[in-house]
C-alpha positions in Angstrom: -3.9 -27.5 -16.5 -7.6 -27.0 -16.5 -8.9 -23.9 -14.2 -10.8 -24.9 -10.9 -15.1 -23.8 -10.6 -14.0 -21.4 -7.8 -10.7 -19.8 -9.8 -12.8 -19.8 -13.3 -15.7 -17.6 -11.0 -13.0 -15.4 -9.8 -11.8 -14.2 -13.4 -15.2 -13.8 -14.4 -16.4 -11.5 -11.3 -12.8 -10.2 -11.8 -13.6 -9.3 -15.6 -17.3 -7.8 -15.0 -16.1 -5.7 -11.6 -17.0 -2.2 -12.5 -13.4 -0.5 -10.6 -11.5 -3.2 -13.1 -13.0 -1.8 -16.0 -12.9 2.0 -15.0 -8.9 1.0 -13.9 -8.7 -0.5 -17.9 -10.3 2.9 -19.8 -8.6 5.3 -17.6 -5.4 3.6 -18.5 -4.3 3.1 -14.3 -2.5 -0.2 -13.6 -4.8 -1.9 -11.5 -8.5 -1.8 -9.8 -6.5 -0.8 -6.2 -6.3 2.8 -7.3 -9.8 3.8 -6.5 -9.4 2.4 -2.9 -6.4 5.2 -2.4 -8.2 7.5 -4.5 -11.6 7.4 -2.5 -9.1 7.8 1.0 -7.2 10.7 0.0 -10.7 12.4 -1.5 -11.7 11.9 2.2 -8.4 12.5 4.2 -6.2 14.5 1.9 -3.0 12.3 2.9 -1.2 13.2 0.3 0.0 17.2 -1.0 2.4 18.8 -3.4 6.0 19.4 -1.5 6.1 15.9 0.0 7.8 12.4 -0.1 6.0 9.3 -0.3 7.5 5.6 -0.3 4.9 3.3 -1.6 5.8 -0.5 -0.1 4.5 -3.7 -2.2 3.7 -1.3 -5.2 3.8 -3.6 -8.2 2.3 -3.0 -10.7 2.2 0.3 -9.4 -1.4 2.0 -9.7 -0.6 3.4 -6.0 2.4 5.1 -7.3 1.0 6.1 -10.8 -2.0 7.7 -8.8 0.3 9.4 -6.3 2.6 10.9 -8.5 -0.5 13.3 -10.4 -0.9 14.7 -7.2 2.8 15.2 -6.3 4.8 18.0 -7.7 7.3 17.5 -10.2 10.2 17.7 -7.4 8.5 15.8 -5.1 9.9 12.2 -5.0 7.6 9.5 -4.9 9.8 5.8 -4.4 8.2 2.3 -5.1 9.5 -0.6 -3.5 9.0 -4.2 -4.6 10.9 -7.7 -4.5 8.8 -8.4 -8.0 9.4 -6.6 -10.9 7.1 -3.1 -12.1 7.2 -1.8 -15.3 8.9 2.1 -15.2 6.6 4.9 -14.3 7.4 8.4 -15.5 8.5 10.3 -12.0 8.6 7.1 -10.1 12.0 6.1 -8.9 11.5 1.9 -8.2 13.9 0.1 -6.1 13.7 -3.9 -6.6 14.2 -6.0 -3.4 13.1 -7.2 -0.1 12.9 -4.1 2.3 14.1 -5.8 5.4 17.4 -6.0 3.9 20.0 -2.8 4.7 21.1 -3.0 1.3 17.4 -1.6 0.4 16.9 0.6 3.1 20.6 2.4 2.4 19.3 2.3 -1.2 16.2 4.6 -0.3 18.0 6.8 2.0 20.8 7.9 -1.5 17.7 8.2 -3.5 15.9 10.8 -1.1 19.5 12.7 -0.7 18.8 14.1 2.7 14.8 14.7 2.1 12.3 14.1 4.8 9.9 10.9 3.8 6.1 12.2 4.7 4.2 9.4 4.0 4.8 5.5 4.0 1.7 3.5 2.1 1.8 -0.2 2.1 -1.0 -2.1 -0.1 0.6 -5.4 0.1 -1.2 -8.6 0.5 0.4 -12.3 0.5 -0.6 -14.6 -2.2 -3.6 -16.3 -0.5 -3.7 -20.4 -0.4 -6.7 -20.7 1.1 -5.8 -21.8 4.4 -7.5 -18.7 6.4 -5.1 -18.9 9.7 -2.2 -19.1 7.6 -3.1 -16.4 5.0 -4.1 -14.1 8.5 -0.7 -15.0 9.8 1.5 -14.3 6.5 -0.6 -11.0 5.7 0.0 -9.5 9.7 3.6 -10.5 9.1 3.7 -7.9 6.2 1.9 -5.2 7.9 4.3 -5.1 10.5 7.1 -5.1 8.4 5.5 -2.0 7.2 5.1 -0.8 10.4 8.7 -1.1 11.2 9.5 0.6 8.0 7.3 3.0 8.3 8.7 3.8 11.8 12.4 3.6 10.5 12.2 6.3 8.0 9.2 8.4 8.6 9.9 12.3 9.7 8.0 12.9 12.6 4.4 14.1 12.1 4.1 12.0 9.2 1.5 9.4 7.9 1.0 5.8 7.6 -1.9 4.0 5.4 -1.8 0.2 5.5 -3.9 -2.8 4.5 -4.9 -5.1 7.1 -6.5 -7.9 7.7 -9.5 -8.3 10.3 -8.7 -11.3 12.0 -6.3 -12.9 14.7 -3.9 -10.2 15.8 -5.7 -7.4 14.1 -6.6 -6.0 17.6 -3.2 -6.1 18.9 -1.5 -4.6 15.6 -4.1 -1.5 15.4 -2.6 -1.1 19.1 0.7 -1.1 17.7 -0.2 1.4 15.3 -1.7 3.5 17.9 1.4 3.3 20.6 3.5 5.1 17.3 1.1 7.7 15.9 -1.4 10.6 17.6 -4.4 10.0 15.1 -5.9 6.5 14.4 -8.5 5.4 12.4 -9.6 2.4 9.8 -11.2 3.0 6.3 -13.0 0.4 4.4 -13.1 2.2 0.5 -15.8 1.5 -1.6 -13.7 -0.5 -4.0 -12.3 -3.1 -1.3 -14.6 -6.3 -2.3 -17.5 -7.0 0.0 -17.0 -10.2 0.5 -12.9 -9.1 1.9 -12.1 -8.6 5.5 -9.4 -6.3 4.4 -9.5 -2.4 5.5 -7.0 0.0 5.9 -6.0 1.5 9.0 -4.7 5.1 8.5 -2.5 6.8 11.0 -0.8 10.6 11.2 0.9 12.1 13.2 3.9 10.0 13.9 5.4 9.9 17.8 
């Protein structure tokens, strides 16, 4: 089936984007890793001697970025109902993470250990109908939330993507009833042209 004008400019502003072809020669999975990079540069979310579950992470540059800065017994856990390829140091459990099943999976991998840090990246596959791609993409940041508010130790920290748009205002409220410190990033590598940004929040209640 022949490509569309608009899908055909996508690959090619996808292919010339400078963060896709830094992602290639560094050898990270994908362009999202400079977006996380540039946020912990800035607000240091992440240290040696903590957990982090990493929500949505296929193909895994999140996870392949966090686990440099990790110690070796740190455990860093990727969840996603698609399938990644392995990641040296990156336990990956495959399945929806609403379901008990997945959750009871996480708890046996962490043995007991506190979870510091919940990072969700997700993003539903867009069809180009704006208020329904708004309403599926809120539905997965506050999945995350729950998650995030299920297993975090208190004191921890929360970084999700988010969608400005209908029911933005009354999710970063959300966010802000659970956790002491609030505030929204836009990195450098999100696309100008994207109302995405990601609201980081420590500190949780």
């Amino acid at each position: 089936m022949a490509r569309s004008k608009s899908s055909n400019l996508w690959l090619q502003e996808h292919f010339n984007d400078v963060y896709v072809k830094q992602a290639q020669a560094q050898g990270y999975r994908s362009r999202a890793i400079f977006k996380l990079m540039e946020i912990q540069e800035k607000d240091k979310i992440i240290r040696t001697g903590m957990n982090v579950v990493d929500l949505g992470a296929a193909p895994g540059g999140w996870s392949q970025y966090v686990r440099e800065i990790l110690a070796k017994k740190d455990k860093i856990i990727a969840l996603d109902i698609l399938e990644m390829q392995p990641l040296e140091g990156v336990d990956f459990i495959q399945g929806d993470f609403r379901e008990q099943a997945i959750l009871d999976c996480l708890y046996k991998m962490l043995d007991g250990q506190a979870i510091n840090v919940v990072l969700s990246d997700m993003a539903p596959n867009l069809s180009g109908n704006k208020e329904a791609d708004q309403a599926r993409a809120l539905y997965l940041a506050e999945l995350a939330l729950e998650t995030a508010t299920t297993v975090l130790v208190r004191g921890g920290t929360f970084l999700v993507k988010v969608f400005q748009g209908v029911g933005f205002d009354a999710y970063h409220s959300q966010v802000k009833n659970a956790f002491s410190s609030v505030v929204i990033r836009k990195p450098k590598a999100s696309r100008p042209k994207s109302n995405e940004v990601y609201i980081l929040a420590k500190g949780f209640k």
